[in-house]
C-alpha atoms as a printed R data frame, in Angstrom:
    type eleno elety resid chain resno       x       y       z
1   ATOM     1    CA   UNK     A     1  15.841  -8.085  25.788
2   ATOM     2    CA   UNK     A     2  14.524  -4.302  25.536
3   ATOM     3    CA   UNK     A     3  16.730  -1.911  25.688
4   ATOM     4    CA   UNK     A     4  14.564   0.449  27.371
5   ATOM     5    CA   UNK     A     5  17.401   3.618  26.920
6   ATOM     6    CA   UNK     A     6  18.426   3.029  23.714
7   ATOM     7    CA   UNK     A     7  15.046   2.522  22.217
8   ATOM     8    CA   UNK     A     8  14.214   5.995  23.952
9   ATOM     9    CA   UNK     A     9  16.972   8.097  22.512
10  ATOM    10    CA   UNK     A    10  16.539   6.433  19.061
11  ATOM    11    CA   UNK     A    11  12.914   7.172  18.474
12  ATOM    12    CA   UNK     A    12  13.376  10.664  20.273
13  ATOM    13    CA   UNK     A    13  16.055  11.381  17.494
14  ATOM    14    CA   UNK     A    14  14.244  10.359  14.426
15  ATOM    15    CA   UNK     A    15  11.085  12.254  15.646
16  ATOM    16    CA   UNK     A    16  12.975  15.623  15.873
17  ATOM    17    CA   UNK     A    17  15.192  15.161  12.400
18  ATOM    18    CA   UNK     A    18  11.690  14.584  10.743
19  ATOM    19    CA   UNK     A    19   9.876  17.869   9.611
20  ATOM    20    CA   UNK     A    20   6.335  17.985   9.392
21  ATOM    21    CA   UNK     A    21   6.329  18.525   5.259
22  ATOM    22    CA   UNK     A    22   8.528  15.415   5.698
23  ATOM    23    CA   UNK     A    23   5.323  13.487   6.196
24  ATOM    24    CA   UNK     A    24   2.721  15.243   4.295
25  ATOM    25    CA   UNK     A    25   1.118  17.004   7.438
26  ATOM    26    CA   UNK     A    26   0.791  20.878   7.557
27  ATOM    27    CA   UNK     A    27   3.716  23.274   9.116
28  ATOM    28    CA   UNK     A    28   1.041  25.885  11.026
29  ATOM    29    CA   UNK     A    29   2.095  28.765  13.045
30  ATOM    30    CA   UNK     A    30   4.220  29.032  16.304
31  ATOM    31    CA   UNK     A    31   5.616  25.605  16.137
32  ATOM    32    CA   UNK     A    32   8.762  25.348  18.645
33  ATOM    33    CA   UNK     A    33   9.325  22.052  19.135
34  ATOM    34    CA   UNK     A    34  12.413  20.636  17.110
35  ATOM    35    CA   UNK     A    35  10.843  17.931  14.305
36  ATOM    36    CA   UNK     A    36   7.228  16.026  15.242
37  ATOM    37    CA   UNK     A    37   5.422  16.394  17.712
38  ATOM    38    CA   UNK     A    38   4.758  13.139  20.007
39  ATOM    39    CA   UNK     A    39   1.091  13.662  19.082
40  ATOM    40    CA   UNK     A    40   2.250  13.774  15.135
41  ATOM    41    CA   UNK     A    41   4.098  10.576  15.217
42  ATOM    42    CA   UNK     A    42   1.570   9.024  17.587
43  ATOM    43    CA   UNK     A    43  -0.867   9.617  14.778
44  ATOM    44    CA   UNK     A    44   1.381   8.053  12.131
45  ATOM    45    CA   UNK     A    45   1.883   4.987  13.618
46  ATOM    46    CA   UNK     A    46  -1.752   4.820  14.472
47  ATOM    47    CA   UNK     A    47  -0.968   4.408  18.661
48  ATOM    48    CA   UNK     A    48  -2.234   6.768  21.190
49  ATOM    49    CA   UNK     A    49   0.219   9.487  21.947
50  ATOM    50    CA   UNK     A    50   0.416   8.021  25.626
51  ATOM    51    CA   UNK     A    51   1.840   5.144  24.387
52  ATOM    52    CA   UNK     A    52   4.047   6.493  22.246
53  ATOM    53    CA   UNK     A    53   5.288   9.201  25.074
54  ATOM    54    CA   UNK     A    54   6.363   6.470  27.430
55  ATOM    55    CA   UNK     A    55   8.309   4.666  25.371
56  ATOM    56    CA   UNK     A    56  10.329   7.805  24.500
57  ATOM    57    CA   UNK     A    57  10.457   8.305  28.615
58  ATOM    58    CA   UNK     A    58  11.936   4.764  29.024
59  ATOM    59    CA   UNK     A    59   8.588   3.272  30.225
60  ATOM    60    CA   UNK     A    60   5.467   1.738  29.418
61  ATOM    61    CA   UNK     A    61   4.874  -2.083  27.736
62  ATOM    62    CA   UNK     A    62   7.050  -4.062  25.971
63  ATOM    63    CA   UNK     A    63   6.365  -3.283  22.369
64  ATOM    64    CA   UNK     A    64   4.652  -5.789  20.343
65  ATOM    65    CA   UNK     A    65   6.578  -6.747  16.775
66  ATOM    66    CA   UNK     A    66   3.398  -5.055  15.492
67  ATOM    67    CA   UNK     A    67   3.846  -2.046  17.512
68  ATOM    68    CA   UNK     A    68   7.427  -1.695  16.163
69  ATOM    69    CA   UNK     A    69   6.647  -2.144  12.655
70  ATOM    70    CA   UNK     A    70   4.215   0.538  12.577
71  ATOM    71    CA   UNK     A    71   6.765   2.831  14.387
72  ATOM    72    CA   UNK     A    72   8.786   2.335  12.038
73  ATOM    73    CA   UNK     A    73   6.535   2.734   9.226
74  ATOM    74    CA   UNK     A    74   4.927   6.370  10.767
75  ATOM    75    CA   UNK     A    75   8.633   7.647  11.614
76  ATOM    76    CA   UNK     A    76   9.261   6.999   7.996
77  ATOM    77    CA   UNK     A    77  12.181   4.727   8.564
78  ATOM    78    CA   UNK     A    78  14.849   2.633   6.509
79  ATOM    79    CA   UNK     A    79  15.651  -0.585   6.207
80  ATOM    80    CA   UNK     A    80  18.811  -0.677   8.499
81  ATOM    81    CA   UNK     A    81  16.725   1.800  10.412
82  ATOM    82    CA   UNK     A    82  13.634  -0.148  10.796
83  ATOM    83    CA   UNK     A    83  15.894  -3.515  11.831
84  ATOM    84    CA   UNK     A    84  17.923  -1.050  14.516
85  ATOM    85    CA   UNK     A    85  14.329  -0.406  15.718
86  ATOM    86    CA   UNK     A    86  13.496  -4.088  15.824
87  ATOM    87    CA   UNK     A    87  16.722  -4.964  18.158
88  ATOM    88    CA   UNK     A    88  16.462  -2.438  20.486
89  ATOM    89    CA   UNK     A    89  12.940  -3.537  21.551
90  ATOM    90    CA   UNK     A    90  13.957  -6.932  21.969
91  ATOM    91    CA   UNK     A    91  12.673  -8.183  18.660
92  ATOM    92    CA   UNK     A    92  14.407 -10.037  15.336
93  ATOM    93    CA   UNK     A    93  13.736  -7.910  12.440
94  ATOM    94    CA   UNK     A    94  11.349  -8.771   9.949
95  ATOM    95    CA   UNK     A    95  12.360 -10.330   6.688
96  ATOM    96    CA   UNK     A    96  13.380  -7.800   3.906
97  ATOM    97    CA   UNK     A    97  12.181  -7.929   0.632
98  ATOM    98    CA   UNK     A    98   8.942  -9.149  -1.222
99  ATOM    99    CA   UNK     A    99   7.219 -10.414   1.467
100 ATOM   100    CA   UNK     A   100   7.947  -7.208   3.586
101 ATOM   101    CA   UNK     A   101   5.290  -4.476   4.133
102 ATOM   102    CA   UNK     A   102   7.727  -1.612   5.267
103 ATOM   103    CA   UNK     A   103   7.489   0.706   2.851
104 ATOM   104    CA   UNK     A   104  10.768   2.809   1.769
105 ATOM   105    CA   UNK     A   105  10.523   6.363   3.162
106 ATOM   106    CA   UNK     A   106  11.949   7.958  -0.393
107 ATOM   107    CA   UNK     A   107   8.929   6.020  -1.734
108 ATOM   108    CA   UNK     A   108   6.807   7.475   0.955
109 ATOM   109    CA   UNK     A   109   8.419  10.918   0.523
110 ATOM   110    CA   UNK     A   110   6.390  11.124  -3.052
111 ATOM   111    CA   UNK     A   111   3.339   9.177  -1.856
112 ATOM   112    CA   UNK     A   112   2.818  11.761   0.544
113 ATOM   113    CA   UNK     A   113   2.868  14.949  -1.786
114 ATOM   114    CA   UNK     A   114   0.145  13.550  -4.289
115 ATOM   115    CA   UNK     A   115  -3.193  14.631  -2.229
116 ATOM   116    CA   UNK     A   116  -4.718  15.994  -5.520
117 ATOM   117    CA   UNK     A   117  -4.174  12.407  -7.525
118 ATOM   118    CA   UNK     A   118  -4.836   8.626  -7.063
119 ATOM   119    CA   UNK     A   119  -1.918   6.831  -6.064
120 ATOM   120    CA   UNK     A   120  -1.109   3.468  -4.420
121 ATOM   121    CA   UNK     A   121   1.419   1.534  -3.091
122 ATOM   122    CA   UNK     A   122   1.205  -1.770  -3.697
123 ATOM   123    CA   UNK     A   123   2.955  -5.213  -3.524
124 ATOM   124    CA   UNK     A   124   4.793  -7.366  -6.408
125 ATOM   125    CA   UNK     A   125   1.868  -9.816  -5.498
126 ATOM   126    CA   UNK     A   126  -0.880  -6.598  -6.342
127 ATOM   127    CA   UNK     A   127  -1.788  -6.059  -2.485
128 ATOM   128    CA   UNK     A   128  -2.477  -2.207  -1.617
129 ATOM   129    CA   UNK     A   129  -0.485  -1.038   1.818
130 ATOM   130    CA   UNK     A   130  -1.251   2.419   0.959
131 ATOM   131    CA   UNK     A   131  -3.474   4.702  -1.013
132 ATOM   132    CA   UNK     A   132  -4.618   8.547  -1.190
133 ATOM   133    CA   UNK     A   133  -7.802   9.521  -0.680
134 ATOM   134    CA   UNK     A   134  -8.870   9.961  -3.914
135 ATOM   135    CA   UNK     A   135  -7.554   6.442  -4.679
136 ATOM   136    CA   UNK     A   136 -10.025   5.636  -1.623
137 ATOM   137    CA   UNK     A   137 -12.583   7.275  -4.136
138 ATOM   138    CA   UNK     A   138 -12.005   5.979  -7.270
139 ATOM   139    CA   UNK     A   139 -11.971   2.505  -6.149
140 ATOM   140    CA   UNK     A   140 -12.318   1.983  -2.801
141 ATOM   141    CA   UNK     A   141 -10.709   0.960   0.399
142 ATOM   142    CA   UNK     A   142  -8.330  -1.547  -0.778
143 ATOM   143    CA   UNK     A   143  -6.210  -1.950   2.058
144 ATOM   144    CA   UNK     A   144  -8.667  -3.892   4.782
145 ATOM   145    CA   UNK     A   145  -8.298  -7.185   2.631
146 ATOM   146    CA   UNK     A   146  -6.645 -10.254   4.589
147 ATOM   147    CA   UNK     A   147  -5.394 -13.547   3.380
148 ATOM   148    CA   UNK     A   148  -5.221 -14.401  -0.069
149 ATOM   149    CA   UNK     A   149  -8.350 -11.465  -1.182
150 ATOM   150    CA   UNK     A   150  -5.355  -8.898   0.139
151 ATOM   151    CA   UNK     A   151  -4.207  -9.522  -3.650
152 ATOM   152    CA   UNK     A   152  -6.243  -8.229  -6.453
153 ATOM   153    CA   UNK     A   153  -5.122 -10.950  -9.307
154 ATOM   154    CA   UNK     A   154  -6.892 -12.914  -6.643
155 ATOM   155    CA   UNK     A   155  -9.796 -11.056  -5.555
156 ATOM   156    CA   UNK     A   156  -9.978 -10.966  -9.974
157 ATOM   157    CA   UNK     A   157 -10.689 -14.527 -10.018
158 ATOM   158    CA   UNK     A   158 -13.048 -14.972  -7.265
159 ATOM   159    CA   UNK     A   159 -14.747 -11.720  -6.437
160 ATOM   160    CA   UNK     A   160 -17.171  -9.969  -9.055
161 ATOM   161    CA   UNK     A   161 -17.349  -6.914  -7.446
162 ATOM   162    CA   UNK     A   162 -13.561  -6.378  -7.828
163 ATOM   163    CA   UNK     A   163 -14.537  -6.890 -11.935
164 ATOM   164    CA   UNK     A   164 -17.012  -4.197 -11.421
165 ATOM   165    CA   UNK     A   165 -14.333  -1.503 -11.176
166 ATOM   166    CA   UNK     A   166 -13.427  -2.352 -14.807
167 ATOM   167    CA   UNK     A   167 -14.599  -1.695 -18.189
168 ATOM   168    CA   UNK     A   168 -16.135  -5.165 -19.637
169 ATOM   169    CA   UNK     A   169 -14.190  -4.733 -22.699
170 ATOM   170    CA   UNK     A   170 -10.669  -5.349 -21.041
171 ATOM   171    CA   UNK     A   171 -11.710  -8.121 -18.188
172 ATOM   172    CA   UNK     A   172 -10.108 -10.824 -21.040
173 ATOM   173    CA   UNK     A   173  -7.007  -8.810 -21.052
174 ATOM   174    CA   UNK     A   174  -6.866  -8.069 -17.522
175 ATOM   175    CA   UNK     A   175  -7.029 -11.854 -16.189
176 ATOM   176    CA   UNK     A   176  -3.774 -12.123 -18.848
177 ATOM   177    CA   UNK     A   177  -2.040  -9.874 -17.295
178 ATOM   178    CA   UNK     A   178  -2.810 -11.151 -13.578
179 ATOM   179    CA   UNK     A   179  -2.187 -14.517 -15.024
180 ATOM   180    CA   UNK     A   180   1.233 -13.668 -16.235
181 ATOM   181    CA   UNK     A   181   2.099 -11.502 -13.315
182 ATOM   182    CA   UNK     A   182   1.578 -14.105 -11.027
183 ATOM   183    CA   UNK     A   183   3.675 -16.834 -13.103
184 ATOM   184    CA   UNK     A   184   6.719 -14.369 -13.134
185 ATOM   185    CA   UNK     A   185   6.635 -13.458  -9.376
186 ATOM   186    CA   UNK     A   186   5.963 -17.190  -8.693
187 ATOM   187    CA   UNK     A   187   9.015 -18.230 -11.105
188 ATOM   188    CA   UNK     A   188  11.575 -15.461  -9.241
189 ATOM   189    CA   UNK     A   189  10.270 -16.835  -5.567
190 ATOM   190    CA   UNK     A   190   9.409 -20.315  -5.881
191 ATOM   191    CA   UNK     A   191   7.556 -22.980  -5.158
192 ATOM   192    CA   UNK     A   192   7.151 -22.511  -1.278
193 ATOM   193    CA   UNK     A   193   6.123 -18.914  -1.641
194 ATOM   194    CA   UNK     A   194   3.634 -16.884  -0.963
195 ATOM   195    CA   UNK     A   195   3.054 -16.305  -5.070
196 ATOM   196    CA   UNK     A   196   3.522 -20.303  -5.266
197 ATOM   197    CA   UNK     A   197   0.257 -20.748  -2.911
198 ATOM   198    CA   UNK     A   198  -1.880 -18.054  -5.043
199 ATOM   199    CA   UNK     A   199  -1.331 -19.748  -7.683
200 ATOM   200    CA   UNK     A   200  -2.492 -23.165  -6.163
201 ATOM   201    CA   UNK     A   201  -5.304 -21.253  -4.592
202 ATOM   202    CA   UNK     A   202  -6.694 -20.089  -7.732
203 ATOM   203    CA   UNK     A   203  -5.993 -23.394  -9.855
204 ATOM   204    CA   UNK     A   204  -8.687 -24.822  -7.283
205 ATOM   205    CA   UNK     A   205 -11.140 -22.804  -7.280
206 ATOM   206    CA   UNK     A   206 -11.717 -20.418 -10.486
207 ATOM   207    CA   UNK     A   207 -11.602 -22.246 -13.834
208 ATOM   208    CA   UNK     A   208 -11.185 -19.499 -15.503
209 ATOM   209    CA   UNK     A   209  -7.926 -19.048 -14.080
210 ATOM   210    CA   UNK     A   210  -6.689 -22.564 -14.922
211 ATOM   211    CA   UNK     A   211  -7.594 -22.073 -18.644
212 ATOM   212    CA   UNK     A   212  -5.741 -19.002 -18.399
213 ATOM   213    CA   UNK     A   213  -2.849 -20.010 -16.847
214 ATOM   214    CA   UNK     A   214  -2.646 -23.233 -19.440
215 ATOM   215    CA   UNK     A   215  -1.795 -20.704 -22.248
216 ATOM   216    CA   UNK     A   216   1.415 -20.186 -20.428
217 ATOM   217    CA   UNK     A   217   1.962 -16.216 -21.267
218 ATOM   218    CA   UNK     A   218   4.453 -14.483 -19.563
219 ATOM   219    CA   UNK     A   219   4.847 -10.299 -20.213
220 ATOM   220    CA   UNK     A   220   1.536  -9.291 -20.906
221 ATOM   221    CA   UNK     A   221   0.900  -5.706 -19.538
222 ATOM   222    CA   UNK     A   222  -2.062  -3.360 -20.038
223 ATOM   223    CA   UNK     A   223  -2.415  -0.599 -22.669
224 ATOM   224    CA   UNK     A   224  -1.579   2.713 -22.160
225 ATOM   225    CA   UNK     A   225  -4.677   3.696 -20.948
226 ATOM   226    CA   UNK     A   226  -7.100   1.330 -18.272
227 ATOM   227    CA   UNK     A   227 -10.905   2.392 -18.257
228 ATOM   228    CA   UNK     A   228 -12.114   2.114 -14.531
229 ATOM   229    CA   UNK     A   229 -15.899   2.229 -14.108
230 ATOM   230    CA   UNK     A   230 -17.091   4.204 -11.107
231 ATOM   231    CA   UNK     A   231 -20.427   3.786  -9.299
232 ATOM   232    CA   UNK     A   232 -21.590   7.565 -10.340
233 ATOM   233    CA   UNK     A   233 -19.121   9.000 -12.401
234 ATOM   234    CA   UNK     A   234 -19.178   6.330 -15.083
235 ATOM   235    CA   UNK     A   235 -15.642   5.143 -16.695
236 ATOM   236    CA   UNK     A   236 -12.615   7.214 -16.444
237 ATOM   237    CA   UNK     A   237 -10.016   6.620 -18.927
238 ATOM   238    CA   UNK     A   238  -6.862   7.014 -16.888
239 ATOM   239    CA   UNK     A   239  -2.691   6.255 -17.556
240 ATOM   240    CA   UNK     A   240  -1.075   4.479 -14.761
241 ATOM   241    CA   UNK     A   241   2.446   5.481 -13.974
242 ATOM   242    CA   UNK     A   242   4.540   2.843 -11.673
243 ATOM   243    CA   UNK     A   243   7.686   3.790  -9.659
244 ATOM   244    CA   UNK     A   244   9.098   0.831  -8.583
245 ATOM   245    CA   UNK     A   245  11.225   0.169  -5.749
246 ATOM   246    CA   UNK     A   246  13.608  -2.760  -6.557
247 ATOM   247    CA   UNK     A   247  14.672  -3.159  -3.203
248 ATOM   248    CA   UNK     A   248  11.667  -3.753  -1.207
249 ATOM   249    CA   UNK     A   249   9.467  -4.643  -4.744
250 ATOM   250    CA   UNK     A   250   6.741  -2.516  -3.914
251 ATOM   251    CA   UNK     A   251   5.251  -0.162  -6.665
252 ATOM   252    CA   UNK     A   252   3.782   3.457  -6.719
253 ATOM   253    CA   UNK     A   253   0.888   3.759  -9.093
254 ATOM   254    CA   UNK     A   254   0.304   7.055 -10.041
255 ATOM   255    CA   UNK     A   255  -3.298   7.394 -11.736
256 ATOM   256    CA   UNK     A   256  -3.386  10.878 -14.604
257 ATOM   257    CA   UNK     A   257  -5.752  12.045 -16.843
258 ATOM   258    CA   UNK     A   258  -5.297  14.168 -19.964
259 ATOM   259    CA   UNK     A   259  -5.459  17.854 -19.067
260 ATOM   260    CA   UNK     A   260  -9.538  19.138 -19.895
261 ATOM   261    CA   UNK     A   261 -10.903  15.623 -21.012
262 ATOM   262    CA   UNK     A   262 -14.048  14.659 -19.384
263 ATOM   263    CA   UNK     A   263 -12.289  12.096 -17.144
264 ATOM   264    CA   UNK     A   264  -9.804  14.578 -15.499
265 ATOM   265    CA   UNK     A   265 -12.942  16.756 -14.362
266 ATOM   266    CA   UNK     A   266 -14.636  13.498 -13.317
267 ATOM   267    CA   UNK     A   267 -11.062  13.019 -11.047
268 ATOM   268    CA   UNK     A   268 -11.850  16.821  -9.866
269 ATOM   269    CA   UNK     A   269 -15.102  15.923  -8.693
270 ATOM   270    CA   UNK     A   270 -14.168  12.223  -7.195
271 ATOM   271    CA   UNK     A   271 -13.078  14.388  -4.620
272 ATOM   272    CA   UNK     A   272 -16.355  15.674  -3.485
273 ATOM   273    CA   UNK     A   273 -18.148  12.494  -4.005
274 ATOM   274    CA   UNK     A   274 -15.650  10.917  -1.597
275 ATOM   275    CA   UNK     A   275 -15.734   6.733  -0.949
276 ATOM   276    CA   UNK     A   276 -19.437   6.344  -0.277
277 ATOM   277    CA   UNK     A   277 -20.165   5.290  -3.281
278 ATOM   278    CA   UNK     A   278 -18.103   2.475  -3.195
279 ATOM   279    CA   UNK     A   279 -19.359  -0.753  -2.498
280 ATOM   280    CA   UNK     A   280 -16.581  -2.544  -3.291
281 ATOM   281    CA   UNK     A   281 -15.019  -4.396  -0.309
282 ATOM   282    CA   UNK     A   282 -17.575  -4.838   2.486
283 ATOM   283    CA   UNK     A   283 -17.524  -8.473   2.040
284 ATOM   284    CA   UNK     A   284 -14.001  -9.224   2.633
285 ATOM   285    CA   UNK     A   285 -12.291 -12.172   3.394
């Protein structure tokens, strides 16, 4: 059951002990209100500040487990936070872990000060729950996927256009690494998870993955430098940084380019191009 008063108070709390460079959103002038605005966190959690301002007045619908999760994802919560969340609106919390999408707020702390970088935030099984803009404009919206194509060792195997975003000369190496990826997250979780049905997935219906997947490789990672091929820029050669969060097993890939080479101008001007160039993911699954 809801607890219409405590849900009120809680979210009402956590929206004024939040500041706004807590979230990545401008200060401005004259601001008197103590934290967020219910606008602000509205925004965050992608509902309509209505919505959001009658649950913090003890009224309005009961919210959906959807609803709450992206609460508690815009209010930047943690895990016991979150699952407090969850209860009070008359809900069992979501599992934690690897198959959770709540991202950490430290972890979202850092993803929000890199606007002048790509950066994602992605899952053990390679699916993107968050990226910057210029992420959005290196290689496209990556987050709209669903089902399996949500994971891009298996959007490798089955969708060209997902090959298109890098160089030819390290697609061998790169269906390794996917390959091997997928056999350690599938060895940690098991046979009945969600790595487990991947793997079947892709052993039906892209040979190449069976033959790779036959040579049995485990710990095969990239070099220090991946080449990503952009629709007008041409390739960037950029190092990938990873901050990993061992908790919730999500990553934060941080994309750099040495200082005055040709591809860190090409990352300065990625963000006047914007996404338009990218084709990649209209035909999503």
């Amino acid at each position: 059951m809801i607890d219409r008063t405590g849900l009120a108070e809680f979210l009402r709390r956590r929206r004024e002990s939040l500041q706004p460079e807590d979230v990545g959103l401008p200060r401005g002038h004259r601001r008197r209100t103590a934290g967020l605005r219910r606008e602000e966190v509205a925004a965050l959690c992608h509902i309509s500040a209505d919505y959001y301002s009658r649950l913090e007045r003890e009224r309005g619908p009961h919210p959906s487990e959807q609803m709450v999760a992206s609460i508690a994802q815009g209010l930047h919560l943690s895990l016991d936070e979150r699952d407090h969340l969850f209860r009070l609106a008359g809900h069992n919390p979501p599992a934690r872990g690897a198959t959770s999408a709540h991202i950490g707020p430290g972890m979202l702390r850092i993803f929000d000060r890199l606007t002048d970088t790509p950066a994602e935030i992605v899952t053990e099984l390679g699916e993107t729950l968050r990226q910057t803009p210029l992420a959005v404009a290196l290689t496209g919206d990556l987050t709209n996927y669903t089902g399996p194509a949500r994971s891009i060792g298996y959007r490798w195997f089955t969708d060209p256009a997902t090959r298109a975003l890098y160089h030819p000369d390290e697609h061998a190496l790169h269906s390794r690494v996917f390959a091997a990826g997928l056999r350690r997250v599938v060895t940690l979780r098991g046979p009945e998870s969600r790595a487990a049905h991947l793997q079947r997935l892709l052993l039906d219906r892209s040979e190449e993955f069976r033959a790779v997947w036959r040579e049995h490789e485990v710990g095969v990672r990239y070099a220090d430098v991946k080449r990503l091929v952009h629709p007008e820029l041409g390739v960037l050669e950029l190092a990938c940084q990873a901050l990993l969060d061992p908790e919730q097993g999500h990553s934060l890939l941080v994309y750099t380019a040495v200082p005055g080479s040709e591809s860190h101008e090409k990352l300065r001007l990625l963000s006047v191009i914007g996404p338009n160039a990218i084709l990649v993911g209209r035909n999503h699954e």
